[in-house]
C-alpha positions in Angstrom: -13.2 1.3 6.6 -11.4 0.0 9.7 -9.9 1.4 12.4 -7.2 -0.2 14.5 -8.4 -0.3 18.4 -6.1 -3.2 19.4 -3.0 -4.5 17.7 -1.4 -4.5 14.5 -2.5 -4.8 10.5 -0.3 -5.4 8.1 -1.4 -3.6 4.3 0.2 -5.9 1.7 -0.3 -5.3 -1.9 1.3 -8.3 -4.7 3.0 -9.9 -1.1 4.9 -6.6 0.2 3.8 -5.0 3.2 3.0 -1.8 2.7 2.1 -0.4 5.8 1.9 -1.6 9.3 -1.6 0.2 11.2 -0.8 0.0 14.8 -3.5 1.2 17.4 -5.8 4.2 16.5 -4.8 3.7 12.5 -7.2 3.3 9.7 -7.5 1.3 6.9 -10.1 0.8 4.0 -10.7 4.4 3.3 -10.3 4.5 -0.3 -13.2 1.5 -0.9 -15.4 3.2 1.8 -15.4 6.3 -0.2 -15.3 5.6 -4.0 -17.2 2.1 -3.2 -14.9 0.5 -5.7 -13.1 -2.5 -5.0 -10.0 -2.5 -2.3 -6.7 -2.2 -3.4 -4.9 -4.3 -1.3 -4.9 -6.7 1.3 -5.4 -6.3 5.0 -3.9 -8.9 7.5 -3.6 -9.1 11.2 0.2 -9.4 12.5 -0.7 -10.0 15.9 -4.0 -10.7 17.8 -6.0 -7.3 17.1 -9.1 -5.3 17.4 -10.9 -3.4 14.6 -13.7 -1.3 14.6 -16.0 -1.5 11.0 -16.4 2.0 9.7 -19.5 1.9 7.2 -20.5 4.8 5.1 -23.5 5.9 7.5 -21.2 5.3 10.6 -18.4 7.6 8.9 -21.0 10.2 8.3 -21.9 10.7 11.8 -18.6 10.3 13.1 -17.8 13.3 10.6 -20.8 15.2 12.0 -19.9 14.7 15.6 -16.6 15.1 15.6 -15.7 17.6 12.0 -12.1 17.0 12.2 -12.6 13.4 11.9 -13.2 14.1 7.6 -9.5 16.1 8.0 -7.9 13.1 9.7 -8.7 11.1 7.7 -8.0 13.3 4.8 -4.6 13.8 6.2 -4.3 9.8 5.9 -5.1 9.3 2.5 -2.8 12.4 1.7 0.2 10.7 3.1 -0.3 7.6 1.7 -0.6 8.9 -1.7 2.2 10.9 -1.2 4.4 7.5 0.0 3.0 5.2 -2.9 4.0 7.9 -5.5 7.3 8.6 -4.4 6.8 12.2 -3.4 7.2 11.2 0.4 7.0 14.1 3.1 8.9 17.2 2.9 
């Protein structure tokens, strides 16, 4: 996982942006978790930052700072919601 510290990342999935990740974003969640390959593309649309988020990294993160696991949560949540149309209420 990735998170944003500087600058802009464009998601793109088959050529369309999906998401733009500005500053404090994350990205790669979904592979970090289910260790499974990513499903789309990350690329830098402007000079940028990133911090690497690996598994044993995420899990002290989580234990330092609990609410850390529900932000992220929240993330995945939205996007799922977004990429199957049910979008927020």
């Amino acid at each position: 996982m990735y998170a944003v510290v500087e600058g802009e990342v464009h998601v793109v999935l088959r050529g369309q942006v999906l998401e733009t990740v500005g500053e404090g974003g994350i990205f790669g969640e979904l592979a970090l978790l289910d260790d499974r390959p990513r499903s789309a593309s990350a690329i830098a649309s402007t000079d940028c930052k990133v911090a690497v988020i690996d598994l044993r990294r995420f899990g002290v993160l989580v234990q330092q700072t609990p609410f850390f696991a529900v932000d992220v949560m929240r993330v995945m949540a939205e996007r799922l919601r977004r990429n199957t149309g049910q979008g927020s209420p």
